[in-house]
C-alpha positions in Angstrom: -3.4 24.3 9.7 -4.4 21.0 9.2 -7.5 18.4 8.5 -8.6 15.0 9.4 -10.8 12.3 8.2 -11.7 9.0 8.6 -11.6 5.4 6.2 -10.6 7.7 2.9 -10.4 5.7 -0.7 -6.6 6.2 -1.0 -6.9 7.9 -4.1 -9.7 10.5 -2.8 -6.6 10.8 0.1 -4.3 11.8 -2.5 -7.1 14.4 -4.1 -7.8 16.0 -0.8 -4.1 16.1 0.1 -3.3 18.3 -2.9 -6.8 20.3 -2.6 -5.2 21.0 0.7 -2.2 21.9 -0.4 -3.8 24.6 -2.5 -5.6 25.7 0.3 -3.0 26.3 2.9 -0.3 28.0 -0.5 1.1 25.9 -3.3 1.3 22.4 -5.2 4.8 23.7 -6.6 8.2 21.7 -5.9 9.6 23.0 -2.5 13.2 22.7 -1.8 13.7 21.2 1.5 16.9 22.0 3.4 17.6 19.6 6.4 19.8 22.0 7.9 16.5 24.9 8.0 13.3 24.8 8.7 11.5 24.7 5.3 7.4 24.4 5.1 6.4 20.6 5.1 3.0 18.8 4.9 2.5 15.8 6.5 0.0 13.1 6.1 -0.7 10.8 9.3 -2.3 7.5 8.8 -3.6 4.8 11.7 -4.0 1.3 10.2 -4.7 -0.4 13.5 -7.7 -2.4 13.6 -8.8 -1.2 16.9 -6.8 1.4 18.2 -7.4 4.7 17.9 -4.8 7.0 17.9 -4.1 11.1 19.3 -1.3 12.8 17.4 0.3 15.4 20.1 2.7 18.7 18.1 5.7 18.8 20.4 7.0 22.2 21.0 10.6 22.0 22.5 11.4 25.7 22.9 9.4 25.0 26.1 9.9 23.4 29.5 8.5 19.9 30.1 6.5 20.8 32.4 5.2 23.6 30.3 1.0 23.3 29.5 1.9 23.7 26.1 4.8 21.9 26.0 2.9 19.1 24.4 0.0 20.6 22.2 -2.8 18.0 21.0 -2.9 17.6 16.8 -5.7 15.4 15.7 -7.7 12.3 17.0 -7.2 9.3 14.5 -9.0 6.5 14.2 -8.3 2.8 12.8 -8.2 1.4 9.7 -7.4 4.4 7.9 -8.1 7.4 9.7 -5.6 10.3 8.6 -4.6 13.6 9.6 -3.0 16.4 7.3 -0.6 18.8 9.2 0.7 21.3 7.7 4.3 21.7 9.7 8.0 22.6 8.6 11.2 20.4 9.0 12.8 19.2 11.7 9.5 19.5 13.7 8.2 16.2 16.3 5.0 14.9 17.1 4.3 12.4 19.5 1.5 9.6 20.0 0.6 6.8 22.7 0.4 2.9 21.6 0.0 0.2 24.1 1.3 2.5 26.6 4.2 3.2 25.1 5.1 7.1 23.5 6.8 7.2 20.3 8.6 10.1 18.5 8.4 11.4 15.0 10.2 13.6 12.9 9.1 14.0 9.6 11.7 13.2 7.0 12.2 15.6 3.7 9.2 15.6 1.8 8.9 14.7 -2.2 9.1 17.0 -4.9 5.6 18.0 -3.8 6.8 19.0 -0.3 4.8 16.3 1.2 5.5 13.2 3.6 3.5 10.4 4.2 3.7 8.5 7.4 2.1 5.6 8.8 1.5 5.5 12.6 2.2 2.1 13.8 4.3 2.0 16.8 6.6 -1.4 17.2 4.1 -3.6 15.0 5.9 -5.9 12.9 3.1 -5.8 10.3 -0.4 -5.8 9.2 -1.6 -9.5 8.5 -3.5 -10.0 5.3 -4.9 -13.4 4.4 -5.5 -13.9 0.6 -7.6 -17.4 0.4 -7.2 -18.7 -3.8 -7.7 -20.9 -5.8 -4.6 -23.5 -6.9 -3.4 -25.9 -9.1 -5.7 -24.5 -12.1 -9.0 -24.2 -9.8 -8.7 -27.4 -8.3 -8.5 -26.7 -4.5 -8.2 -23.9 -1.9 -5.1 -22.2 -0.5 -4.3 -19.4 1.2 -1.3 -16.8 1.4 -0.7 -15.0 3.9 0.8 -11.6 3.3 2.5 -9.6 5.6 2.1 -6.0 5.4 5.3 -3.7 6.6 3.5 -0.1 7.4 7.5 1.4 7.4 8.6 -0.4 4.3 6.9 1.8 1.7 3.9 3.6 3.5 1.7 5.0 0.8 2.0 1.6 -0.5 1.5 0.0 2.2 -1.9 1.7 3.0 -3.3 1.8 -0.6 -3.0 -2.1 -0.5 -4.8 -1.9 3.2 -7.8 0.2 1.5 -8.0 -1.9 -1.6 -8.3 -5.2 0.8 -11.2 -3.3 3.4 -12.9 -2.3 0.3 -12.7 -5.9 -1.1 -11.3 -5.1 -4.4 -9.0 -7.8 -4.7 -11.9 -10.5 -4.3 -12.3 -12.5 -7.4 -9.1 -11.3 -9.6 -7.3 -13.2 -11.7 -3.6 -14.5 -11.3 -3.2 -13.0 -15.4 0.7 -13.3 -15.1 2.5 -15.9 -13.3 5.9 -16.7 -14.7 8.7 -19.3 -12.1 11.9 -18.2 -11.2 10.2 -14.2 -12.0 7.2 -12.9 -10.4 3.3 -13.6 -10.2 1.1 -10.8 -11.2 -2.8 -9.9 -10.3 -4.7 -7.0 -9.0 -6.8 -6.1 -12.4 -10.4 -5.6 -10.4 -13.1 -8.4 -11.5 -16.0 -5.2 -11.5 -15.2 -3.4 -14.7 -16.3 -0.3 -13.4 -14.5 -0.4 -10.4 -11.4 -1.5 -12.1 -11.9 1.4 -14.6 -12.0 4.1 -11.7 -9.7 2.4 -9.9 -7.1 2.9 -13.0 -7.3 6.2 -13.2 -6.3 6.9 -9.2 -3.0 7.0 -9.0 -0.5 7.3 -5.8 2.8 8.9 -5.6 5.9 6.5 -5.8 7.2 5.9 -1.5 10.8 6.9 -0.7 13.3 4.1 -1.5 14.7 2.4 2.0 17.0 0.3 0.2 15.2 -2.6 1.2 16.4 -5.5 -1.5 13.6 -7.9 -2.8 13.7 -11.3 -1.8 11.4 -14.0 -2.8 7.9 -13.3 -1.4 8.5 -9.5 -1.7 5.4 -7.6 -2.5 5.2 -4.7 -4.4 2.9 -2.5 -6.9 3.4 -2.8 -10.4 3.6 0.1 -12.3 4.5 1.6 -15.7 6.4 5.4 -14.3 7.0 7.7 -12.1 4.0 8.3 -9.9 1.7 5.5 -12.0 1.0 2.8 -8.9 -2.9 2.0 -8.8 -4.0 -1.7 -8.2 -1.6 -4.1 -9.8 0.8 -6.1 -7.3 3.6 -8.3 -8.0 5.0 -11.2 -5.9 8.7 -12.5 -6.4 8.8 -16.2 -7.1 11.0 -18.6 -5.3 14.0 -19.4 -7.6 14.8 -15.9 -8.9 17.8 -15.3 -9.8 20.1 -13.0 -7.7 20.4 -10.9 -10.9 16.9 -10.6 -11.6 16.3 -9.9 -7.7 18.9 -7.3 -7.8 17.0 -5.6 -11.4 13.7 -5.3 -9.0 14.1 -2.1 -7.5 15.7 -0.5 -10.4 12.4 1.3 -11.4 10.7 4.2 -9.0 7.9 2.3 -8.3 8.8 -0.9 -7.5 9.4 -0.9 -3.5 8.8 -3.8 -1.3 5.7 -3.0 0.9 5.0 -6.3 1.8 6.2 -10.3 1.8 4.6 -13.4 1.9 5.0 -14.8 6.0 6.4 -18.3 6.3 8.0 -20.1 4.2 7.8 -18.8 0.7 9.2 -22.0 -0.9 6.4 -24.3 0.8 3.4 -21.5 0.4 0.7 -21.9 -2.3 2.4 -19.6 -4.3 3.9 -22.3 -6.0 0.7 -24.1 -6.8 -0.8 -21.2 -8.7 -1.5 -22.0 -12.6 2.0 -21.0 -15.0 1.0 -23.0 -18.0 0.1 -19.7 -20.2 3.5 -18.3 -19.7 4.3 -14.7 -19.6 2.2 -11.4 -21.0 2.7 -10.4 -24.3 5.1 -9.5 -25.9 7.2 -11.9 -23.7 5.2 -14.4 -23.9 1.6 -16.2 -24.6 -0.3 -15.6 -21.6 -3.1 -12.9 -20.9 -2.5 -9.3 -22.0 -3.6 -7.0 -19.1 -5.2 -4.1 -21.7 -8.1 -7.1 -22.5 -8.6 -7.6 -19.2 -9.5 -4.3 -18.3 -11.8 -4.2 -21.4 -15.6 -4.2 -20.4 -15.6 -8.2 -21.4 -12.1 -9.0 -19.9 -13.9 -11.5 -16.9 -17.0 -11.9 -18.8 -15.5 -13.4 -22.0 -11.5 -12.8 -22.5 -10.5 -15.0 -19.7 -12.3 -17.8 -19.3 -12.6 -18.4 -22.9 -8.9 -17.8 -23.9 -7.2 -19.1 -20.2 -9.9 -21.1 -18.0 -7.2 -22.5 -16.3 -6.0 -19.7 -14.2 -6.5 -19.7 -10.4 -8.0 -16.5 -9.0 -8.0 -14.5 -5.6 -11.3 -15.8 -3.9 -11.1 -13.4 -1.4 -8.5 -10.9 0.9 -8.7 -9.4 4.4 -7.5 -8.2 7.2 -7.1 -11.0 9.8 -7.2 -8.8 12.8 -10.0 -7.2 11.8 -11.9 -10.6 11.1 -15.4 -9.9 13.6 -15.0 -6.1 14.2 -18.0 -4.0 13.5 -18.3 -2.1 10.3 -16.2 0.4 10.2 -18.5 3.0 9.2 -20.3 2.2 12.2 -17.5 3.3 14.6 
């Protein structure tokens, strides 16, 4: 059994994943055996900007040359068209990029018996370029942030949506500390940060990927709590701080600032308010999402904080709306 849809709010992905779950048996914890085949749902997402991509079930108990040998799944298309499957463990499916085939077999699922799994060939990332404000409002800059679709998937394509759907346009920088981390993703809309909030996505598998200055990840504050609010390491940290990232579920690197992290525009972005509260002076992120928190809170109590102007995918810079396709 499966389903397939196109450009899904992350969140609503998450919603239909477990309405389908219910459809096709259970939401209960599976125990997944790697050594059986145990029942295992599969999400399949294509980021591409242009690509679109067919998913192929590959049956090995027949001949290669078999007609069925190679059965056709689901057509996906770019920038976020997925595909639940509904499959067991140990099970492959194939797809075509750039005229090359790759291979997958689904890992063990969560505690939820689902995997998620981003479709994305050889790419070494995603480009997203975040053009901001610097030195307290005084000029433009840009970062560019490269996304890793095998790092941390669901994070990777929850950031992707959020960017497409231009969420990130016009929030603040609220917590920048040196030698720690910079901190933003509280939505400038209050309503759309206040739906946003309450959409949560499961916490990604760790790959034992260690943070490094210019790692991206989500913020979070438990198990399963990632919504909208990224953090950046700053160049400088400690090796003991970087080795204390991680240490929480949700904090796994999706994503890291390309180039040269000590030389980007990271650096320029305004620290004088120091860290949140209780740690420090600067904004406290529950006034922010308040119904006045862009409107009065921040540029009464910090004007000097340099914002997100706007994000995007660079490779999908001039392509026609995607609800269009």
């Amino acid at each position: 059994q499966s389903q397939n849809n196109t450009y899904p709010n992350m969140a609503f992905l998450k919603t239909a994943f477990l309405a389908f779950l219910a459809a096709v048996g259970t939401t209960a914890p599976l125990l997944v055996n790697a050594q059986e085949e145990s029942n295992l749902r599969v999400m399949f997402v294509n980021e591409f900007p242009d690509k679109t991509i067919d998913l192929y079930w590959e049956n090995h108990d027949l001949d290669d040359d078999h007609p069925e040998r190679r059965k056709f799944e689901a057509r996906l298309r770019p920038r976020g068209g997925w595909h639940a499957s509904e499959t067991f463990l140990g099970h492959e499916f194939s797809y075509e990029v750039d005229g090359k085939h790759h291979f997958v077999t689904p890992p063990p699922g969560n505690v939820n018996g689902e995997q998620f799994i981003i479709l994305a060939g050889e790419t070494n990332g995603f480009r997203v370029r975040c053009e901001i404000t610097v030195n307290s409002q005084q000029y433009m800059d840009y970062l560019d942030i490269l996304v890793k679709p095998y790092w941390a998937p669901r994070a990777a394509a929850r950031f992707l949506e959020l960017v497409r759907s231009k969420y990130y346009d016009g929030v603040a920088f609220n917590r920048v500390v040196p030698k720690f981390l910079t901190q933003f993703g509280i939505g400038k809309d209050y309503f759309v940060r206040t739906k946003e909030r309450e959409l949560t996505i499961w916490d990604d598998f760790p790959k034992d990927i260690k943070f490094e200055p210019g790692y991206i990840s989500f913020a979070g504050s438990g198990h399963d709590s990632r919504t909208t609010e990224l953090f950046i390491v700053m160049p400088g940290t400690s090796q003991e701080q970087l080795d204390k990232f991680g240490e929480n579920s949700w904090e796994t690197p999706f994503a890291v600032i390309d180039g040269d992290v000590d030389k980007s525009a990271l650096n320029k972005i305004y620290s004088g308010y120091g860290d949140m509260p209780p740690w420090g002076n600067g904004p406290d992120s529950s006034e922010i999402y308040d119904v006045n928190g862009y409107t009065t809170y921040l540029p009464k109590k910090f004007p000097k904080l340099d914002y997100v102007d706007r994000c995007y995918v660079v490779a999908e810079v001039g392509l026609e709306d995607e609800n269009e396709l």
